[in-house]
MARDOKOL-113854 format. One line per field, with one value per residue (C-alpha): residue number from 1; x, y, z. Coordinates in Angstrom, 3 decimals, padded with zeros to 6 digits, m for minus. Layout:
# MARDOKOL-113854
num c(NUM:...)
east c(X:...)
north c(Y:...)
up c(Z:...)
This chain:
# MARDOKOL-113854
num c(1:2:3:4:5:6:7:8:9:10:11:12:13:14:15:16:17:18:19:20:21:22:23:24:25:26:27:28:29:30:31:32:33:34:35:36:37:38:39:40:41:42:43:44:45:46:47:48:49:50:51:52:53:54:55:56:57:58:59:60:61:62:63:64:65:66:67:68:69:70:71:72:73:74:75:76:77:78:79:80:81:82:83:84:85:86:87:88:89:90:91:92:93:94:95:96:97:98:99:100:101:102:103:104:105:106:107:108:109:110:111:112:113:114:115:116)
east c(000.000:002.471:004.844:004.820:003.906:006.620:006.496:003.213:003.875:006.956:004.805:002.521:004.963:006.790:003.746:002.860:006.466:006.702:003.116:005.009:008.187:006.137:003.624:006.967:008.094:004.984:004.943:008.090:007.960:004.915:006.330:009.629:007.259:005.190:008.383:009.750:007.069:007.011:010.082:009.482:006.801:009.156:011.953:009.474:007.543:010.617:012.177:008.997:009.499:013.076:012.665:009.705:006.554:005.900:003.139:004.048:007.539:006.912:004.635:007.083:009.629:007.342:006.383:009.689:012.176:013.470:011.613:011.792:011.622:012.794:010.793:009.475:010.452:009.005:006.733:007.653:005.063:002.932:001.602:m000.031:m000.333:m003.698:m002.820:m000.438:m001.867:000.471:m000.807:000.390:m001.982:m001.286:m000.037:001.166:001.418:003.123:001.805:002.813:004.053:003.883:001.689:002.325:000.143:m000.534:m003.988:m004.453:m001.337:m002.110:001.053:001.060:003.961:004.348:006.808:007.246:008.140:011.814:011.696:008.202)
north c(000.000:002.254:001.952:004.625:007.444:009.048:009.620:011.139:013.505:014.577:015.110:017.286:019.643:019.533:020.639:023.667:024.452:024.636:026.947:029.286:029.550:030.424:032.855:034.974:035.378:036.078:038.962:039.949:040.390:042.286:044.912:044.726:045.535:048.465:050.284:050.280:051.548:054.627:055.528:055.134:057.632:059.759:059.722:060.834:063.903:064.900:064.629:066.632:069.412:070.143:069.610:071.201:069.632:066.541:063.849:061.476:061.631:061.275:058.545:056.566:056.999:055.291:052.721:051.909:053.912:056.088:058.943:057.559:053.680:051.825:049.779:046.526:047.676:046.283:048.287:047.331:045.199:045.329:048.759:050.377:053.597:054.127:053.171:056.044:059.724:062.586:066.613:069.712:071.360:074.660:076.013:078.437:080.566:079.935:076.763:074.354:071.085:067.835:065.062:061.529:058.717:055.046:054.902:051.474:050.831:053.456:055.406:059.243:061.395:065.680:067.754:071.609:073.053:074.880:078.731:079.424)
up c(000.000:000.978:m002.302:m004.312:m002.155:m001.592:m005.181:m005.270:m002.426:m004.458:m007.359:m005.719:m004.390:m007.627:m009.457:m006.556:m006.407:m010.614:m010.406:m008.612:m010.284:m013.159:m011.733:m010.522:m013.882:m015.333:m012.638:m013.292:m017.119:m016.860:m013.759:m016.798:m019.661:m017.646:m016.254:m019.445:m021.041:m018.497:m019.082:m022.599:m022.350:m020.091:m022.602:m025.157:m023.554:m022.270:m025.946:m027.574:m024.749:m025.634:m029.676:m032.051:m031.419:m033.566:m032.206:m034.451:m033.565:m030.504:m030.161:m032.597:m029.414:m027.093:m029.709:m031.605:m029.471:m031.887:m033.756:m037.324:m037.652:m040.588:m042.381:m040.962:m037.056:m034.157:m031.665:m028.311:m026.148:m028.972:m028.732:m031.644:m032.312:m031.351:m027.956:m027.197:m026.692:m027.561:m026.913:m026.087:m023.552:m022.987:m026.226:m026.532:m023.481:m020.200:m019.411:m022.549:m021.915:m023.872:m022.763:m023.551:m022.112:m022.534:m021.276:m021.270:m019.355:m016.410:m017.736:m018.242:m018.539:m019.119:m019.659:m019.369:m022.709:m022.653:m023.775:m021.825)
């Protein structure tokens, strides 16, 4: 009766032990994707304060991190352009700054505009 059990037990905690492994990576690539799309959206606003105003430039930083991708690149995580908002409320006057924010992520970044 008592063959084998030890086997099952080992089984069991294998299999709870495995769940877990894999439910900390899943957590950890998602916190890895979401921080790096803030500071993707950081690096952008900030970018589109300093330079001339350009929304598609801009949201091509979030999505392919540079302001004009090749042919054939790869948006990061996914993302399509849709997904990333890109104003300038404010402008012009005193309080422009660029806005850049991936609503569907719970990520928003602004910027002051320089010169103002």
């Amino acid at each position: 009766m008592r063959r084998g059990q030890s086997l099952v037990e080992t089984t069991f905690i294998l299999a709870a032990f495995m769940g877990l492994i894999l439910g900390m990576v899943g957590v950890g690539q998602m916190l890895f994707v979401r921080q790096a799309l803030a500071e993707r959206a950081q690096d952008a606003a900030r970018w589109g304060a300093v330079n001339t105003y350009d929304a598609p430039a801009i949201r091509n930083l979030v999505i392919y991190g540079t302001a004009t991708p090749s042919d054939g690149a790869i948006a990061f995580g996914g993302l399509e352009p849709s997904e990333v908002v890109v104003g300038n409320p404010g402008c012009p006057g005193v309080d422009c700054r660029v806005s850049v924010a991936i609503p569907g992520h719970g990520i928003q970044s602004t910027e002051p505009v320089e010169g103002f």
